[in-house]
SEMARDREN-412567 format. One record per atom (N, C-alpha, C): z, x, y; residue number from 1; chain; atom name. Coordinates in steps of 0.001 Angstrom, whole numbers, always signed. Example, Ala and Ser with C-alpha at 12.3 -4.5 7.8 and 13.67 -1.06 7.14 Angstrom:
<site Z="+7800" X="+13190" Y="-5690" seq="1" mol="A" atom="N"/>
<site Z="+7800" X="+12300" Y="-4500" seq="1" mol="A" atom="CA"/>
<site Z="+7800" X="+13200" Y="-3300" seq="1" mol="A" atom="C"/>
<site Z="+7080" X="+12850" Y="-2250" seq="2" mol="A" atom="N"/>
<site Z="+7140" X="+13670" Y="-1060" seq="2" mol="A" atom="CA"/>
<site Z="+7870" X="+12900" Y="+30" seq="2" mol="A" atom="C"/>
***
This chain:
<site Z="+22838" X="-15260" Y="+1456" seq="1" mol="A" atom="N"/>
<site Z="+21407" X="-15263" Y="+1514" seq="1" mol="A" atom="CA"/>
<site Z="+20870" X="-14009" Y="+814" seq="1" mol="A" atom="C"/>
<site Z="+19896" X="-13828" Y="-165" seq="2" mol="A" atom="N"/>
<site Z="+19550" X="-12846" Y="-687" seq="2" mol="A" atom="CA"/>
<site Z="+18133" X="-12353" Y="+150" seq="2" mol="A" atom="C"/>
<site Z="+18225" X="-10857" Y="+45" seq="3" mol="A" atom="N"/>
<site Z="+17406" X="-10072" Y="+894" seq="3" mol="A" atom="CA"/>
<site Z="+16444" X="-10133" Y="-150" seq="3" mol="A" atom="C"/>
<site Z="+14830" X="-9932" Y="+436" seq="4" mol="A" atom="N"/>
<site Z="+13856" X="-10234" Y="-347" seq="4" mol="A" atom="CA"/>
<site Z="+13328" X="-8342" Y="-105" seq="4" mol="A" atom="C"/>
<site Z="+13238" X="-7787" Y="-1280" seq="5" mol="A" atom="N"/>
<site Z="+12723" X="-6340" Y="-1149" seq="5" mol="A" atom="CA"/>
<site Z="+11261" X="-6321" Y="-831" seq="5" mol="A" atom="C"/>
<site Z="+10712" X="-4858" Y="-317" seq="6" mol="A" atom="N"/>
<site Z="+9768" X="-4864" Y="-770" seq="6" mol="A" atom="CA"/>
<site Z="+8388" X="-5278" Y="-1680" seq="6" mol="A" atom="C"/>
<site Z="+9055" X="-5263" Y="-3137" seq="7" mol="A" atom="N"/>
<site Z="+8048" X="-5199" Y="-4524" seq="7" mol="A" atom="CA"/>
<site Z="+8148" X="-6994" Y="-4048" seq="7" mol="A" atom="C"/>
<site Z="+9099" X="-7934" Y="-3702" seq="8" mol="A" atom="N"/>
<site Z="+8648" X="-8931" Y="-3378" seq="8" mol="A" atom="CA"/>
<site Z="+8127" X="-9590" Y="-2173" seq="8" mol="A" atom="C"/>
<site Z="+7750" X="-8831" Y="-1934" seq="9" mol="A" atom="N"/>
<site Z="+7074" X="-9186" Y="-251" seq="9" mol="A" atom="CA"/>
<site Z="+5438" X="-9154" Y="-677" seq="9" mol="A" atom="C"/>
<site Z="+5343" X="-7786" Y="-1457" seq="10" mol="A" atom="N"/>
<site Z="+4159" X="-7492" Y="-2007" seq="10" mol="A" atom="CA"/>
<site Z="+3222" X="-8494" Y="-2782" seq="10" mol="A" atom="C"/>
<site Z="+3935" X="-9450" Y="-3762" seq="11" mol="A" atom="N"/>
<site Z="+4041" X="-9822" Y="-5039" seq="11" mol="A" atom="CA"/>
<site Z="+3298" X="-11408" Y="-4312" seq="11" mol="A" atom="C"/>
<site Z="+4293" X="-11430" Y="-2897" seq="12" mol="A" atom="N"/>
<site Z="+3954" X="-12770" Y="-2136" seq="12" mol="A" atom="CA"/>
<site Z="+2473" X="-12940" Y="-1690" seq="12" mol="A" atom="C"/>
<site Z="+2543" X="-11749" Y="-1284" seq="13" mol="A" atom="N"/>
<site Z="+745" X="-11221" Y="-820" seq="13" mol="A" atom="CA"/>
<site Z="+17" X="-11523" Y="-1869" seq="13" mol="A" atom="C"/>
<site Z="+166" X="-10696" Y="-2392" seq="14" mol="A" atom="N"/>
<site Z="-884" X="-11378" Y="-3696" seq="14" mol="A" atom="CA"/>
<site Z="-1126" X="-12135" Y="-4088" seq="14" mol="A" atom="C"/>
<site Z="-13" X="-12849" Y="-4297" seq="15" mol="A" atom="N"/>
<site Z="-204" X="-14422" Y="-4396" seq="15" mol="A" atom="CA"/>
<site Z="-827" X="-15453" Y="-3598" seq="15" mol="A" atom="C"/>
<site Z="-376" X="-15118" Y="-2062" seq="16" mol="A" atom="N"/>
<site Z="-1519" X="-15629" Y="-1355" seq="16" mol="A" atom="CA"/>
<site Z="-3143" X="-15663" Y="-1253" seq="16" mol="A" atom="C"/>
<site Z="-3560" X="-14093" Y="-1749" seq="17" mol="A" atom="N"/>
<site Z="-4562" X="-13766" Y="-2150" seq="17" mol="A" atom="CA"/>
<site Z="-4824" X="-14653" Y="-3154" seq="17" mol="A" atom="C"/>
<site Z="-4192" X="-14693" Y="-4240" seq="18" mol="A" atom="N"/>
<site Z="-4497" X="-15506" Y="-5326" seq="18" mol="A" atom="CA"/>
<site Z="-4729" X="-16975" Y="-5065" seq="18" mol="A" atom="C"/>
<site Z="-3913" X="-17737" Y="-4334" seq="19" mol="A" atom="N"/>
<site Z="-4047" X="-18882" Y="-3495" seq="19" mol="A" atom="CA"/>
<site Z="-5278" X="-19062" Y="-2578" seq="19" mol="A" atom="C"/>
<site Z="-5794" X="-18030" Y="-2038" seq="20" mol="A" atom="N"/>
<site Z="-6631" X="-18204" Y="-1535" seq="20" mol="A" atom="CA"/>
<site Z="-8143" X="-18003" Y="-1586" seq="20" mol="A" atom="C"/>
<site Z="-7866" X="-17625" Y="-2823" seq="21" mol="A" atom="N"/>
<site Z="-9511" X="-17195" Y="-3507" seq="21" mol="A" atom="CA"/>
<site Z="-9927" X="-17712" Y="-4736" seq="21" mol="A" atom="C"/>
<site Z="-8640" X="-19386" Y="-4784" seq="22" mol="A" atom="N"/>
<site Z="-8941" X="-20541" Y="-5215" seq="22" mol="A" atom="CA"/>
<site Z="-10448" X="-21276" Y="-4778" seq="22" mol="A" atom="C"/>
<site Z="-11657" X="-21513" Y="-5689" seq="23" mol="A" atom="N"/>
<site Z="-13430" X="-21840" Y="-5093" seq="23" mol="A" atom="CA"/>
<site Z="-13189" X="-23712" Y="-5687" seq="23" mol="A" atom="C"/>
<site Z="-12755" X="-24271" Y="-5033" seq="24" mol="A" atom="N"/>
<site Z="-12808" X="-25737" Y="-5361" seq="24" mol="A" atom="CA"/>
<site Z="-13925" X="-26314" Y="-5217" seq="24" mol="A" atom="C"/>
<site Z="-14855" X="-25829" Y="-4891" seq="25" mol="A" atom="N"/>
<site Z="-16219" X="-26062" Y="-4843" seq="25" mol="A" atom="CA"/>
<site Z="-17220" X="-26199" Y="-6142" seq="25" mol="A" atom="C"/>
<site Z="-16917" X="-24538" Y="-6734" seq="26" mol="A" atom="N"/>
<site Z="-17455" X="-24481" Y="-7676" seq="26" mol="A" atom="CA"/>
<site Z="-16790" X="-24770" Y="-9312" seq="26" mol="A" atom="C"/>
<site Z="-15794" X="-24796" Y="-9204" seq="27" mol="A" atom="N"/>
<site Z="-14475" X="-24873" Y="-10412" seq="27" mol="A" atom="CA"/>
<site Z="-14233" X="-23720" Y="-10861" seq="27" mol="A" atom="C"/>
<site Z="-14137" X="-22651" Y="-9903" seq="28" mol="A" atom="N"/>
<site Z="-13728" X="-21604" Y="-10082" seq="28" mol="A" atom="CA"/>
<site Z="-12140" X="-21595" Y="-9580" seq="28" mol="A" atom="C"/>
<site Z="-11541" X="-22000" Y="-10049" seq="29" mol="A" atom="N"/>
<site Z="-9947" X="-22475" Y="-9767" seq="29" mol="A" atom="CA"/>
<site Z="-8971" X="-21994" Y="-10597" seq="29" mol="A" atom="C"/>
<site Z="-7441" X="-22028" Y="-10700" seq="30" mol="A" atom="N"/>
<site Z="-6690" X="-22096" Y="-11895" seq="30" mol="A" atom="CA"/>
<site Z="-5936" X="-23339" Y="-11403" seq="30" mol="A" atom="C"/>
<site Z="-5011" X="-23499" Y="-12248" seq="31" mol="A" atom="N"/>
<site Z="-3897" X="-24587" Y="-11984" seq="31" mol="A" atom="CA"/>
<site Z="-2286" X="-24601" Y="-12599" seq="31" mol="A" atom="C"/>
<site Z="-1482" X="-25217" Y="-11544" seq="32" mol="A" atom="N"/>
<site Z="+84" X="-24474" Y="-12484" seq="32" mol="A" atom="CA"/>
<site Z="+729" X="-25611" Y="-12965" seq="32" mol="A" atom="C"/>
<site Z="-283" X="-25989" Y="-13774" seq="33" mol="A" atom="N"/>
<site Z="+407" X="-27264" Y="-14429" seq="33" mol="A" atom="CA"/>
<site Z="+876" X="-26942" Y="-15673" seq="33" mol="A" atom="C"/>
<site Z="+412" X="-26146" Y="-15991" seq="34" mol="A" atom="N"/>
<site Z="+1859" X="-25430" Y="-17357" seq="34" mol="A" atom="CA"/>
<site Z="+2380" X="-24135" Y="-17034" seq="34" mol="A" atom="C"/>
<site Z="+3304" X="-24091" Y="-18009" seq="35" mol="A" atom="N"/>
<site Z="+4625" X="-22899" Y="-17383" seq="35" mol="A" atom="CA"/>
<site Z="+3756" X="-21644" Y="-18132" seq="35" mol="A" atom="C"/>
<site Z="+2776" X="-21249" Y="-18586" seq="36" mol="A" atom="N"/>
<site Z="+2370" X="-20385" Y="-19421" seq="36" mol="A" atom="CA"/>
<site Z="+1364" X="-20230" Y="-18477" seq="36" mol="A" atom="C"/>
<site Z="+938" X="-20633" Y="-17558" seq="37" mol="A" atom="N"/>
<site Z="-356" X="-20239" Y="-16575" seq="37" mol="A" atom="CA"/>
<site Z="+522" X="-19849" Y="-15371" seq="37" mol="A" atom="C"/>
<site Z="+1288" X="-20651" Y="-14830" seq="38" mol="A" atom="N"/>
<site Z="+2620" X="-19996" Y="-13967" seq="38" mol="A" atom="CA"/>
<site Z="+3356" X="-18993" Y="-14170" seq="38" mol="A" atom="C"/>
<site Z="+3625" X="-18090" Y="-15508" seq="39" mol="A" atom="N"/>
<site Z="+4160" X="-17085" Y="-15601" seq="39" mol="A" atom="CA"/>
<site Z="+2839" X="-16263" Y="-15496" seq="39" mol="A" atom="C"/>
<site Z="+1855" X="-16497" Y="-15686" seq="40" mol="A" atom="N"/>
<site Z="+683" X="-14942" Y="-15802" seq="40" mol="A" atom="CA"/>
<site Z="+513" X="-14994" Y="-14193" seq="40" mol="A" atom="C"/>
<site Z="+165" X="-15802" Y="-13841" seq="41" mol="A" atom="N"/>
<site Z="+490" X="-15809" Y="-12022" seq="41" mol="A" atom="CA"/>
<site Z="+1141" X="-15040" Y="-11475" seq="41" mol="A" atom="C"/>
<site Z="+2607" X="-15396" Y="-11875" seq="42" mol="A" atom="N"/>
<site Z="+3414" X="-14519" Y="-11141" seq="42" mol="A" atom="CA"/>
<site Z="+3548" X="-13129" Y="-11482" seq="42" mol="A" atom="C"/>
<site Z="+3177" X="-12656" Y="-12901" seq="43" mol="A" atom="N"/>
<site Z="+3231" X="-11752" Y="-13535" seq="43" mol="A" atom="CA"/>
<site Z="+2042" X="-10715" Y="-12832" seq="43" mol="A" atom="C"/>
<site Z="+831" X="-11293" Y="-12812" seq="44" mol="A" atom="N"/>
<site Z="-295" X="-10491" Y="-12438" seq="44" mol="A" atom="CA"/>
<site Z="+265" X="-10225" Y="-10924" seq="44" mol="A" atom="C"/>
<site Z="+774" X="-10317" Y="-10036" seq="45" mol="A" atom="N"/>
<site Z="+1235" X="-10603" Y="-8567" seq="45" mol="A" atom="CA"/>
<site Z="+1954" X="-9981" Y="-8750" seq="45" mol="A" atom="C"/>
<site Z="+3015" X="-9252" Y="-9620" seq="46" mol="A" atom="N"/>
<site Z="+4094" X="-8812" Y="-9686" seq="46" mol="A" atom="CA"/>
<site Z="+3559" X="-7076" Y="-10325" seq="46" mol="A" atom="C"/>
<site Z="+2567" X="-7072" Y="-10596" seq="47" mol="A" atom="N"/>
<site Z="+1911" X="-5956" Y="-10990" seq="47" mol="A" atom="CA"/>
<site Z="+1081" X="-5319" Y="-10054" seq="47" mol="A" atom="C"/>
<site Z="+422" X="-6029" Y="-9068" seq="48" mol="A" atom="N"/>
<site Z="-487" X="-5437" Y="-8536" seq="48" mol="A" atom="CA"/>
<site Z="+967" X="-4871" Y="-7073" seq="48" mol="A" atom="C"/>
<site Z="+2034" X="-5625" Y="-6817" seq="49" mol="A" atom="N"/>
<site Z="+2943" X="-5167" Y="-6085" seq="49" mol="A" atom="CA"/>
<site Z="+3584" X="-3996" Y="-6898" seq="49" mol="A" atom="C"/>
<site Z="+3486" X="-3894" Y="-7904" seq="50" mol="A" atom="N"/>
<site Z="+3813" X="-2680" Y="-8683" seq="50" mol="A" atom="CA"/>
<site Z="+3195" X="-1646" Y="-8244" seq="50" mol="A" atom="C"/>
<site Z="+1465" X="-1703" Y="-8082" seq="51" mol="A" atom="N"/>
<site Z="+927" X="-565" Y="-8076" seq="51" mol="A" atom="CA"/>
<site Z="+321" X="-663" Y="-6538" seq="51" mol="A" atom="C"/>
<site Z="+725" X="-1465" Y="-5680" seq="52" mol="A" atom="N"/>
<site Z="+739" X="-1100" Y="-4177" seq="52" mol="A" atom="CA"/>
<site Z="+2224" X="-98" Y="-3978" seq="52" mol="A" atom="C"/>
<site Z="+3074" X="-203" Y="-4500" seq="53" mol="A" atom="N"/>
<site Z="+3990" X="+504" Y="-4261" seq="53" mol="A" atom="CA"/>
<site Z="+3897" X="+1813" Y="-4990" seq="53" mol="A" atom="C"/>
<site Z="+3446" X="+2348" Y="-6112" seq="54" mol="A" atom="N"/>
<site Z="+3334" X="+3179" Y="-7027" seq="54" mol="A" atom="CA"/>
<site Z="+1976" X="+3824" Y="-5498" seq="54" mol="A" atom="C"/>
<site Z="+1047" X="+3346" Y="-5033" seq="55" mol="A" atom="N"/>
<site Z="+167" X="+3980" Y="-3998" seq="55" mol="A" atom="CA"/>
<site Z="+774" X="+4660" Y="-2940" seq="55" mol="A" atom="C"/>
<site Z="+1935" X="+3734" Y="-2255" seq="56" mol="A" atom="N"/>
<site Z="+2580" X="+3581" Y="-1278" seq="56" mol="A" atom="CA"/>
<site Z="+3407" X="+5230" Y="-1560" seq="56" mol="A" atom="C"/>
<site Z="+4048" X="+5441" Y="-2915" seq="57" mol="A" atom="N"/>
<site Z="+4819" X="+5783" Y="-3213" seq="57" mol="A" atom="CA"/>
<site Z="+3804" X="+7799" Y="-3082" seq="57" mol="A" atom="C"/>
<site Z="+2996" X="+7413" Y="-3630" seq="58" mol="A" atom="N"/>
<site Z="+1764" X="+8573" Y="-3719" seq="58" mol="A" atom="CA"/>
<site Z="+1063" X="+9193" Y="-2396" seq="58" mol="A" atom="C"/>
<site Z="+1002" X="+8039" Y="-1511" seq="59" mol="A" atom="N"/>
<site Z="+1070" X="+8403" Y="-81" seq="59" mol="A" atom="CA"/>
<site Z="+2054" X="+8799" Y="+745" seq="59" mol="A" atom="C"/>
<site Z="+2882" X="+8347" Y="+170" seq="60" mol="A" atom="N"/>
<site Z="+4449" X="+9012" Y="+1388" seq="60" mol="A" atom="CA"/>
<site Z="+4541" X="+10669" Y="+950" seq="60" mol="A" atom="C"/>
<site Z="+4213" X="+10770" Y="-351" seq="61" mol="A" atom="N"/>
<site Z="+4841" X="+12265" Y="-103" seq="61" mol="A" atom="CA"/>
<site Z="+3222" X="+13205" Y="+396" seq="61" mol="A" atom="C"/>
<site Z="+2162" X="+12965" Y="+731" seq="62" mol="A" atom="N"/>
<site Z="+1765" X="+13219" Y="+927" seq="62" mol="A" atom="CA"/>
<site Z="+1410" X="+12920" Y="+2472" seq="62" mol="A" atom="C"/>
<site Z="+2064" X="+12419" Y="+3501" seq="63" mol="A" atom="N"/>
<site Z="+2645" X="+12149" Y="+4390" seq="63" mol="A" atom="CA"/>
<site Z="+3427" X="+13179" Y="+4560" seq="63" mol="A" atom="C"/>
<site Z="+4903" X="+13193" Y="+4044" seq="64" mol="A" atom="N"/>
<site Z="+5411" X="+14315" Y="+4501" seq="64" mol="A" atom="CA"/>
<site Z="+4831" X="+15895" Y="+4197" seq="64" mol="A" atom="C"/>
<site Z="+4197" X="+15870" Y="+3278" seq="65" mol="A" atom="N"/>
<site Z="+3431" X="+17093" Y="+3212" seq="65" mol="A" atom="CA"/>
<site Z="+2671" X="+17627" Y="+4720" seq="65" mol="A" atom="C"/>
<site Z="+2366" X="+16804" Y="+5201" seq="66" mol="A" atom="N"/>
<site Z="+999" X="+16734" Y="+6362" seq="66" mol="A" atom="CA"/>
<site Z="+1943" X="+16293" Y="+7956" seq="66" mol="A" atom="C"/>
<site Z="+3153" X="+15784" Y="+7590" seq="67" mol="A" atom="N"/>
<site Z="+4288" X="+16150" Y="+8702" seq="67" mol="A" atom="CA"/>
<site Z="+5102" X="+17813" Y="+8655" seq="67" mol="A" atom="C"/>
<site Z="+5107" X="+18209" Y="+7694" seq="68" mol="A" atom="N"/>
<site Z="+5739" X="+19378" Y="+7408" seq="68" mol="A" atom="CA"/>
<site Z="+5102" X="+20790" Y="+7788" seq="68" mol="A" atom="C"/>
<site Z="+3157" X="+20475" Y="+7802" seq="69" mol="A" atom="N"/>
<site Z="+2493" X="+21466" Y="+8342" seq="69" mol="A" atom="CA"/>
<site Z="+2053" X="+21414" Y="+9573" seq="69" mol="A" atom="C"/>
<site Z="+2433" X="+20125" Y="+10002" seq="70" mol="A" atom="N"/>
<site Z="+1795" X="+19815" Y="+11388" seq="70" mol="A" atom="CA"/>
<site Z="+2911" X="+20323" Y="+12406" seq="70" mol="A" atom="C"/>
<site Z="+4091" X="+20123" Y="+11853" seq="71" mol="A" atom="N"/>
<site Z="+5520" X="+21153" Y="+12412" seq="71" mol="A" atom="CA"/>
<site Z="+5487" X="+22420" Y="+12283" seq="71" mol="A" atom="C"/>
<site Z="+5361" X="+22761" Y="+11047" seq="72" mol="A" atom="N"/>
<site Z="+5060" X="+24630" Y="+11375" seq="72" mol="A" atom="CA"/>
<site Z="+4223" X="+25034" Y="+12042" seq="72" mol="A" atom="C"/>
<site Z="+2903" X="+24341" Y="+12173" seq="73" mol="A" atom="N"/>
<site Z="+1850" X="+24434" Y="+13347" seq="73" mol="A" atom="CA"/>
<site Z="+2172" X="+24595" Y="+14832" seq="73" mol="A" atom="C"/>
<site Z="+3242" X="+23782" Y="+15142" seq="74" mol="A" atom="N"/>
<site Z="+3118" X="+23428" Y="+16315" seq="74" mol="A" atom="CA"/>
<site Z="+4321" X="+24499" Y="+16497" seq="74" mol="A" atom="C"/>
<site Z="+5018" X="+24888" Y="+15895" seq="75" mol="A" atom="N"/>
<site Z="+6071" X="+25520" Y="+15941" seq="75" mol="A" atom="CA"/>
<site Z="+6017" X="+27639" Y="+15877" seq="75" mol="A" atom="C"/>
<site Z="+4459" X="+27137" Y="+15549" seq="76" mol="A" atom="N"/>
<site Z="+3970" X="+29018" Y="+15133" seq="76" mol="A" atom="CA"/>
<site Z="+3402" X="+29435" Y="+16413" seq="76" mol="A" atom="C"/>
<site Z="+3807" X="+30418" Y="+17298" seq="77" mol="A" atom="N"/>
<site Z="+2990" X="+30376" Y="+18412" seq="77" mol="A" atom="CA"/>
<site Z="+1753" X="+31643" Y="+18346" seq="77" mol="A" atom="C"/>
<site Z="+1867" X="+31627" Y="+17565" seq="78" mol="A" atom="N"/>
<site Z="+15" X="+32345" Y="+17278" seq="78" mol="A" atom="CA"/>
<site Z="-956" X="+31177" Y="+16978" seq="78" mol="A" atom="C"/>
<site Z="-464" X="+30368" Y="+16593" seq="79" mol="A" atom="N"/>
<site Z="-1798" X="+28776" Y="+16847" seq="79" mol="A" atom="CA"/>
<site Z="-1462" X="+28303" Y="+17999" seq="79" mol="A" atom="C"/>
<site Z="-2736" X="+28057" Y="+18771" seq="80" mol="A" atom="N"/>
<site Z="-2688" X="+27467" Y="+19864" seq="80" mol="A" atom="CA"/>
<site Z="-2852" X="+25834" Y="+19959" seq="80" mol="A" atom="C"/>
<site Z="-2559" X="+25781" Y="+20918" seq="81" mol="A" atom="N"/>
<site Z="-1955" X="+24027" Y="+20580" seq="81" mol="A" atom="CA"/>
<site Z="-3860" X="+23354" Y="+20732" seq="81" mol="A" atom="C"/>
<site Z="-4670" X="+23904" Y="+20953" seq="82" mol="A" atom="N"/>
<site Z="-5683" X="+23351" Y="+20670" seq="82" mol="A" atom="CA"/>
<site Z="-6695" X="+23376" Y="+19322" seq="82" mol="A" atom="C"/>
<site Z="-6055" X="+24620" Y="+18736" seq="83" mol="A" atom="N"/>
<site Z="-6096" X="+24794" Y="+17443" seq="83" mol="A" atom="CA"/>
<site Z="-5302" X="+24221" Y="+16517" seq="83" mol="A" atom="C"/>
<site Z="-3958" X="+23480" Y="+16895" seq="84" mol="A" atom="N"/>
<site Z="-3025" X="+23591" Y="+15869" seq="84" mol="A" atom="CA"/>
<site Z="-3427" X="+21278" Y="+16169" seq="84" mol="A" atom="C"/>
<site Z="-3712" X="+21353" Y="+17385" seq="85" mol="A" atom="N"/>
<site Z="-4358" X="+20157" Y="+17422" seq="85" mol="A" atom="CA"/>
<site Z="-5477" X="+19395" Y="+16432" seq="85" mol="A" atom="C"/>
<site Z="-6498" X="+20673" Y="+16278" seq="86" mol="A" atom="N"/>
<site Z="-7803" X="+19849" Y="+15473" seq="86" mol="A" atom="CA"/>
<site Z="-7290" X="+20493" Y="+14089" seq="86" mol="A" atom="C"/>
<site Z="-6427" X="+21074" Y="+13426" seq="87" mol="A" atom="N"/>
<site Z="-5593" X="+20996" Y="+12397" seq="87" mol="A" atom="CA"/>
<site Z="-4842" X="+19991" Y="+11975" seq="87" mol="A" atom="C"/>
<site Z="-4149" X="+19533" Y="+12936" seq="88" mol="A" atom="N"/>
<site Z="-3570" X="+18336" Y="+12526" seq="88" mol="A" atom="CA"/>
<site Z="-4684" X="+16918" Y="+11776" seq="88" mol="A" atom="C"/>
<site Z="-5398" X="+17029" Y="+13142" seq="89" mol="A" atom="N"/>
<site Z="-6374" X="+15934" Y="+13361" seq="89" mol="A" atom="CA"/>
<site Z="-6904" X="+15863" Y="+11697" seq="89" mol="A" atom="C"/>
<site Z="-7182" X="+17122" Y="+11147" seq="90" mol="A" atom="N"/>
<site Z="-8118" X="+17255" Y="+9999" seq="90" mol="A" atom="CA"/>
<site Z="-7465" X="+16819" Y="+8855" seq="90" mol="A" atom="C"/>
<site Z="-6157" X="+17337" Y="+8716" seq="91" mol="A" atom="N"/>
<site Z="-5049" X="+17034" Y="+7999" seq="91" mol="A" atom="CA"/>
<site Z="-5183" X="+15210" Y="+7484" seq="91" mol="A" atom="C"/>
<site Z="-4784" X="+14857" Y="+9174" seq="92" mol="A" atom="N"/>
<site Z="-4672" X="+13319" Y="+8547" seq="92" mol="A" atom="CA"/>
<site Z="-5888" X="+13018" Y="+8274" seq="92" mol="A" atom="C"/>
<site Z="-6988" X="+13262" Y="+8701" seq="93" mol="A" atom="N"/>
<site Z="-8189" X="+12587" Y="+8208" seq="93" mol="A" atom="CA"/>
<site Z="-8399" X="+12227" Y="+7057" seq="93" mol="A" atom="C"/>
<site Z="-8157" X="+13851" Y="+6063" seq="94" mol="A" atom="N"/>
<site Z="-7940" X="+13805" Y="+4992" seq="94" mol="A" atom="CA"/>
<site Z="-7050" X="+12682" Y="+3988" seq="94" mol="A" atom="C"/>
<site Z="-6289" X="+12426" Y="+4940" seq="95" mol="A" atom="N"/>
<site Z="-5201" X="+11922" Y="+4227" seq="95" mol="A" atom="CA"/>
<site Z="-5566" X="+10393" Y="+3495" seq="95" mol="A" atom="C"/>
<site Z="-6498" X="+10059" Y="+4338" seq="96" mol="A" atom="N"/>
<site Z="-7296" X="+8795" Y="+3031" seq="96" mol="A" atom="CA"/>
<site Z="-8205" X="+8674" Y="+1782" seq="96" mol="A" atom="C"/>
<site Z="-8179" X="+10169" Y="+2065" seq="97" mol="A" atom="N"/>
<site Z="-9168" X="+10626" Y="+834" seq="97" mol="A" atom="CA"/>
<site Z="-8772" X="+10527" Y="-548" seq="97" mol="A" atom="C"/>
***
Protein backbone atom coordinates (compact mmCIF):
# COMPACT_ATOMS: atom_id res chain seq x y z
CA UNK A 1 0.00 0.00 0.00
CA UNK A 2 1.61 3.31 -0.77
CA UNK A 3 1.70 6.07 1.91
CA UNK A 4 0.13 9.24 0.64
CA UNK A 5 2.59 12.33 1.84
CA UNK A 6 1.82 15.42 2.81
CA UNK A 7 2.23 17.63 -0.67
CA UNK A 8 -0.57 14.97 -1.52
CA UNK A 9 -2.98 15.35 1.01
CA UNK A 10 -2.66 19.06 0.23
CA UNK A 11 -3.07 18.76 -3.56
CA UNK A 12 -6.45 16.62 -2.52
CA UNK A 13 -7.72 19.71 -0.71
CA UNK A 14 -7.51 21.72 -3.34
CA UNK A 15 -8.98 19.81 -5.44
CA UNK A 16 -11.88 19.52 -3.45
CA UNK A 17 -11.93 23.17 -3.32
CA UNK A 18 -11.76 23.06 -6.93
CA UNK A 19 -14.68 20.53 -7.01
CA UNK A 20 -16.49 22.50 -5.06
CA UNK A 21 -16.55 25.89 -6.37
CA UNK A 22 -17.86 24.18 -9.50
CA UNK A 23 -21.35 27.22 -10.19
CA UNK A 24 -23.65 24.82 -12.34
CA UNK A 25 -26.01 27.35 -12.17
CA UNK A 26 -24.37 29.88 -13.88
CA UNK A 27 -21.80 27.92 -16.35
CA UNK A 28 -19.21 28.85 -14.40
CA UNK A 29 -17.84 25.21 -14.44
CA UNK A 30 -14.83 23.25 -15.98
CA UNK A 31 -14.99 19.71 -17.20
CA UNK A 32 -12.47 16.60 -17.44
CA UNK A 33 -13.43 15.44 -20.51
CA UNK A 34 -10.06 15.90 -22.08
CA UNK A 35 -6.70 14.89 -20.75
CA UNK A 36 -5.31 18.53 -21.34
CA UNK A 37 -7.96 20.13 -18.89
CA UNK A 38 -7.24 17.13 -16.41
CA UNK A 39 -3.61 17.72 -16.32
CA UNK A 40 -3.96 21.72 -15.55
CA UNK A 41 -6.30 20.49 -12.71
CA UNK A 42 -4.13 18.49 -11.21
CA UNK A 43 -1.24 20.63 -11.91
CA UNK A 44 -2.80 23.90 -10.45
CA UNK A 45 -3.68 21.59 -7.10
CA UNK A 46 -0.33 20.41 -7.08
CA UNK A 47 1.03 23.98 -6.86
CA UNK A 48 -1.00 25.59 -4.56
CA UNK A 49 0.06 22.27 -2.18
CA UNK A 50 3.42 23.45 -3.16
CA UNK A 51 3.04 26.75 -1.68
CA UNK A 52 0.88 25.64 1.42
CA UNK A 53 3.88 23.77 2.26
CA UNK A 54 6.59 26.36 1.17
CA UNK A 55 4.08 28.61 4.09
CA UNK A 56 3.99 25.72 6.33
CA UNK A 57 7.63 25.46 5.82
CA UNK A 58 8.11 29.51 6.67
CA UNK A 59 6.04 29.07 9.72
CA UNK A 60 7.73 26.21 11.41
CA UNK A 61 10.90 27.89 11.75
CA UNK A 62 9.41 30.65 13.01
CA UNK A 63 7.66 28.50 15.51
CA UNK A 64 10.69 27.27 16.78
CA UNK A 65 12.10 30.63 16.98
CA UNK A 66 9.13 31.66 19.45
CA UNK A 67 9.56 28.05 21.30
CA UNK A 68 13.21 28.79 21.83
CA UNK A 69 12.47 32.28 23.57
CA UNK A 70 9.60 31.26 25.36
CA UNK A 71 12.20 28.58 27.04
CA UNK A 72 14.85 30.97 27.86
CA UNK A 73 12.06 33.02 29.36
CA UNK A 74 10.79 30.71 31.48
CA UNK A 75 14.08 29.41 32.30
CA UNK A 76 15.73 33.11 33.27
CA UNK A 77 14.73 33.76 36.75
CA UNK A 78 14.95 37.50 36.65
CA UNK A 79 11.59 37.32 34.44
CA UNK A 80 8.87 36.63 36.37
CA UNK A 81 6.54 34.12 35.30
CA UNK A 82 3.93 36.85 34.91
CA UNK A 83 6.10 38.73 32.82
CA UNK A 84 7.65 35.99 30.96
CA UNK A 85 3.80 34.98 30.55
CA UNK A 86 2.49 38.17 28.59
CA UNK A 87 5.86 37.70 26.57
CA UNK A 88 5.06 34.67 25.43
CA UNK A 89 1.43 35.57 24.86
CA UNK A 90 2.83 38.53 22.55
CA UNK A 91 5.25 36.39 20.81
CA UNK A 92 2.60 34.08 19.44
CA UNK A 93 0.25 36.71 18.67
CA UNK A 94 2.64 37.94 16.50
CA UNK A 95 3.17 34.92 14.99
CA UNK A 96 0.29 35.40 12.32
CA UNK A 97 1.48 38.42 11.27
Amino acid sequence: MEIICLRDQFAMAALQGEIASQNFETGDYWTLDDALNRAQVAERCYLLADAMLSARDKNSGRLKAIKSAAKNMVNNPQVSALKSGELILGIIKSYGE
